[in-house]
N, C-alpha and C positions, 0 to 999 in steps of 0.2 A: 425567104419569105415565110415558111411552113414554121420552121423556129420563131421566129417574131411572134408567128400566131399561137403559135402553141404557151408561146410565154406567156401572153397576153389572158390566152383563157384560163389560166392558172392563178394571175395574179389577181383580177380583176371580182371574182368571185368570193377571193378571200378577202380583199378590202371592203366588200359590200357584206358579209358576213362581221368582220369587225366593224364596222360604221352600226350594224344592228346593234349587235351586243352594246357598245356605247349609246345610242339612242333609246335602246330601252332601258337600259341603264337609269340615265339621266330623267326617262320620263315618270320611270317606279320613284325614284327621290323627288320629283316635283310632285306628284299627286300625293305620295304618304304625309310628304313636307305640308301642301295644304290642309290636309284630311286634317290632322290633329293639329294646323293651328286653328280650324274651323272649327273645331272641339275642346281646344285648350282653353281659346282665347274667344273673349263677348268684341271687342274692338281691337284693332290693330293694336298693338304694345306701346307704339311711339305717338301714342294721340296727342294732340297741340291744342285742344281746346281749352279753351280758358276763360274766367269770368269776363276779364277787359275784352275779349272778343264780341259779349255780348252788351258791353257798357252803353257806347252808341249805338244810336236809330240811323245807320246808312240810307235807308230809307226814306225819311224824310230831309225836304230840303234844308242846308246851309243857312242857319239866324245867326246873323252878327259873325261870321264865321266860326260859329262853333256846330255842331252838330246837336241834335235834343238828345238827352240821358235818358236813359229807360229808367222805370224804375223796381224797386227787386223783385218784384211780382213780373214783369215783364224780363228782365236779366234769369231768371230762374225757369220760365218755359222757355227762352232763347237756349241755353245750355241744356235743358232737354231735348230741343228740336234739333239742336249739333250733334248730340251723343248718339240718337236714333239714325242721323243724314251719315255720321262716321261708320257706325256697327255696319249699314245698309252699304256702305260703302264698301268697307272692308270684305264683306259677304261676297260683293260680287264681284271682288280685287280676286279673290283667292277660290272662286269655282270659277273663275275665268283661268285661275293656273292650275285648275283641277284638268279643265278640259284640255287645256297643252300636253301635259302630262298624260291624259292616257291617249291623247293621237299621236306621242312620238311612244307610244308605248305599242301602239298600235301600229305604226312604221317601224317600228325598231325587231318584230314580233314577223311580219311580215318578212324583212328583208332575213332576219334567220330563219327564217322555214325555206325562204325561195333557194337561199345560199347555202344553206347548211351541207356538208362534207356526206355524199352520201358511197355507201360501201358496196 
């Protein structure tokens, strides 16, 4: 039984010490990872906006089944008001992986101080 245990406290600690080192690992490249695309980039890279998005008034009701057409003055604040709803988007896409990133940076930081090999 002494040996089981003994094993046990042996192993157990150094798993929990590498689970650190990997957790903070992974959280320092998610946070650096957001930082500078939150600095690189004004909108996500892979934006989908587009004019025909903004061609129909979903808005108002179905004539004849067709939808009413906006016209360019109205098509042109439409893709303004997408590009600002995107960036705002994206903004809070990526300080939401900011803040994963420094809580596994943060558990990962912990679990090496708890575990770390001491002499």
């Amino acid at each position: 039984m002494s040996d089981k245990k003994h094993w046990i406290t042996k192993i157990v600690p150094a798993l929990a010490f590498a689970a650190g080192i990997i957790i903070a690992s992974v959280g320092g490249i998610m946070t650096i990872s957001s930082s500078l695309k939150l600095v690189m980039f004004d909108s996500d890279p892979y934006s989908y906006i587009t004019e025909e998005s903004c061609r129909y008034d979903y808005s108002k009701p179905v004539i004849d089944g067709v939808n009413a057409i906006r016209n360019d003055a109205e098509i042109g604040k439409c893709m303004i008001d997408r590009r600002q709803e995107e960036m705002i988007r994206f903004q809070k896409s990526q300080q939401e992986n900011m803040i994963e990133g420094v809580s596994a940076l943060i558990v990962g930081g912990i679990l090496l101080l708890a575990f770390r090999r001491k002499k």
